[in-house]
N, C-alpha and C positions, 0 to 999 in steps of 0.2 A: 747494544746499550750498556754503557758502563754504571755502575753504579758502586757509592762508596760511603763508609762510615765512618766515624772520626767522633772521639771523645776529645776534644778539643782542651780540656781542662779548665776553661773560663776565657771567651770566644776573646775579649780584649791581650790578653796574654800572647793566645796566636797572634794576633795580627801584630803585634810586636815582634814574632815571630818568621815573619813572612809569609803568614798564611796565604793573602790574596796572590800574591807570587806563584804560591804553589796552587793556587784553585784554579785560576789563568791556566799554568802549564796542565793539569789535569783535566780539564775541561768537562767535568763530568756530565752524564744524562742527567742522573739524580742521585744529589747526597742527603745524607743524615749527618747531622752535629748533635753531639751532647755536653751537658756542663757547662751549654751559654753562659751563662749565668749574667745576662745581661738582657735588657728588655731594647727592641728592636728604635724604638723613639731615642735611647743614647746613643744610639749610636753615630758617627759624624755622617753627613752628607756622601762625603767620598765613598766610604766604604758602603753607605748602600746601593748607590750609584752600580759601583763596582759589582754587589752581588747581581745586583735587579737586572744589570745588561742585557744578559740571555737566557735568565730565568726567575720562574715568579718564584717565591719565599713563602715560605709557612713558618712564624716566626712564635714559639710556644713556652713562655719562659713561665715560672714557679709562680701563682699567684700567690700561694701560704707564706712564702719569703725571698725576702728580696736577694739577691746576689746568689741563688741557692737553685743547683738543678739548670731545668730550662733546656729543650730543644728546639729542632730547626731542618725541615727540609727544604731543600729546593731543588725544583725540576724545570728542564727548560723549557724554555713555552713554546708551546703548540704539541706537547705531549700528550694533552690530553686529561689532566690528572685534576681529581678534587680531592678536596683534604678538610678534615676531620679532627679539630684538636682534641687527644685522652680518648678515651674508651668508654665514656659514660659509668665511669666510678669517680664520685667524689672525691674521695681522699687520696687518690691517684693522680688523677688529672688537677686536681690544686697543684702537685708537684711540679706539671708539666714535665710528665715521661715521655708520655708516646702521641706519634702523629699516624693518623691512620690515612693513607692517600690511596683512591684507587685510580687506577688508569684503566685501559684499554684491553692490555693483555694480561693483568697482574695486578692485585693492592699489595701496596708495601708498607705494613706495620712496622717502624721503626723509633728506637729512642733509646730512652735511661734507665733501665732494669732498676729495679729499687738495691741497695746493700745489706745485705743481714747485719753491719756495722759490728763494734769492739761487744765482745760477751754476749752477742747475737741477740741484743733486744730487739731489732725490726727484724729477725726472721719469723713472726708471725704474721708482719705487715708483707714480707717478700713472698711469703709458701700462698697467701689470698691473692697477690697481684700474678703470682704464678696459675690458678686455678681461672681468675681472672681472663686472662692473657688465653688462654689454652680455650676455654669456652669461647671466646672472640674467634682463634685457628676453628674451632668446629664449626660454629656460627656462620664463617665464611667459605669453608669448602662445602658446605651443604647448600649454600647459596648456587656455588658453580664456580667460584673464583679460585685464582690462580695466587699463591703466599711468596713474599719475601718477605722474611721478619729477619730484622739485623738492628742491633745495638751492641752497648756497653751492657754484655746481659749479666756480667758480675759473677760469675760460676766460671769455674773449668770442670767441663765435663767427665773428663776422666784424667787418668794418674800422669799420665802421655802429655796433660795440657796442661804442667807446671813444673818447674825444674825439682820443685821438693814436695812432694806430695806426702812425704811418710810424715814430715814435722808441720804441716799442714793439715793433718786428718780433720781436726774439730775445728779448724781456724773459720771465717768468713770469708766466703766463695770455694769453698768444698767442704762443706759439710754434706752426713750423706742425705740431707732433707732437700737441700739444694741440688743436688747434683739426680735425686728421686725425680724433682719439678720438672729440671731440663729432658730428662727422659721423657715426662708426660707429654712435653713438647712433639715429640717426636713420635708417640703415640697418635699423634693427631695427622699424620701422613704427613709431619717436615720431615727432611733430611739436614743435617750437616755437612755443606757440601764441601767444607775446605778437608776436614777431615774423612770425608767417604774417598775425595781425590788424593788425599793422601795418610792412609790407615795409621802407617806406621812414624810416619817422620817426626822423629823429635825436633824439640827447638824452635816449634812455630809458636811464638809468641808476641804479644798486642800488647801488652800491660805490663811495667818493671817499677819495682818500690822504686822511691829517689834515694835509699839510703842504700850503703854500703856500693857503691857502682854497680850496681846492680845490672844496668843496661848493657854495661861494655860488657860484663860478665856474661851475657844472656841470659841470667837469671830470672826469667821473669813467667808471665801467667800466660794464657789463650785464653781471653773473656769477650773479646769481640766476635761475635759469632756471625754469620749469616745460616740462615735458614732458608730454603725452597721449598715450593709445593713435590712430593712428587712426582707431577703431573710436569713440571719444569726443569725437572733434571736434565733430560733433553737438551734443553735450550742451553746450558752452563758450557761457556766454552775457556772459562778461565775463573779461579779462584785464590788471592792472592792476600799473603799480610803484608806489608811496608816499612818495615824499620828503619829503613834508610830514613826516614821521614820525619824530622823532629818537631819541637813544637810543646810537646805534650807527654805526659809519661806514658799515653797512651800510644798508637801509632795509628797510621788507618789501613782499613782492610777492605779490601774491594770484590765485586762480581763483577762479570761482565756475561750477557746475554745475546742470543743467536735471534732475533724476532723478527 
């Protein structure tokens, strides 16, 4: 089972982009989009066509503002899956962050991590949606279920998963209150699998400012994360970022499963 995530940066952009091209060639089981920023009625005929072919769509955009946020899974049908828009917090799920879908072997909480933003005014709305988020991980392993949680989680977890970590210390997405959160993550029996597969290697990165070329340079972050149960470690037979992949300052990042 492959499965993949993609901060898309505002879904109409991609598809200017060539995204359906590349969704076609990828053919995924089940992905996650973030930064729609689009409500699924504008969208033209063609392109839902195009999604809906070989799988159904969970389409989750911002109710609090328009063009703002917004995700999107889709998995393909006869998978199994139902889905769940937000987590059952208000001020969260107006955003349209996260889609909770559970299938068969696995629920896959995926979406849009909130931003601590400039002078870190919403890092008290990110450090709740983090406490949040983590009581949901417990919630469900005490049920019996099996985690993938993967988005745009907006943190690099450690010094390893940004090219400048020292001129970064207090900046947004590694402060240490953030990068505290992603550990509680992980408290809850996730693993990080792209970096348990590989400890040491520099230079994996998902995210590059658009300023200063940043990309050619590889200067950029590791914010797209996937998370497993460790119960699913097992199953990982591949863990992969994509930079080759344009579109988006973002790139996508994939799993792919043994089931």
């Amino acid at each position: 089972m492959k499965i993949i995530s993609w901060n898309v940066n505002g879904f109409r952009s991609a598809l200017k982009s060539g995204f359906l091209d590349w969704f076609k060639r990828e053919d995924p089981d089940v992905l996650n989009l973030q930064e729609v920023r689009v409500e699924w009625e504008e969208l033209d005929l063609f392109t839902r066509d195009e999604l809906t072919a070989r799988h159904e769509v969970c389409w989750f955009p911002a109710a609090s503002k328009k063009g703002y946020s917004g995700t999107a899974t889709l998995v393909r049908r006869g998978l199994g899956f139902t889905h769940t828009k937000g987590m059952g917090v208000p001020e969260v799920d107006a955003e349209g962050r996260i889609i909770v879908s559970r299938g068969p072997a696995f629920t896959f909480i995926a979406g849009y991590f909130p931003n601590a933003s400039a002078e870190l005014v919403r890092l008290p709305f990110k450090r709740q949606f983090a406490k949040d988020l983590a009581a949901l991980m417990r919630a469900r392993h005490a049920a019996g279920e099996r985690l993938v949680v993967v988005g745009d989680m907006n943190v690099a977890p450690e010094e390893i998963d940004l090219a400048n970590p020292k001129t970064n210390r207090k900046n947004p997405g590694f402060t240490d209150e953030e990068r505290e959160d992603f550990r509680g993550y992980l408290k809850e029996g996730m693993v990080d699998i792209l970096r348990a597969r590989h400890p040491t290697e520099k230079g994996l990165y998902s995210w590059w400012s658009q300023r200063g070329n940043a990309r050619a340079k590889n200067v950029g972050w590791r914010i797209d994360i996937f998370l497993v149960s460790e119960g699913l470690v097992p199953a990982v037979t591949d863990a992969k970022i994509h930079p080759d992949v344009r579109g988006s300052d973002h790139c996508p990042v994939s799993l792919t499963l043994a089931l």
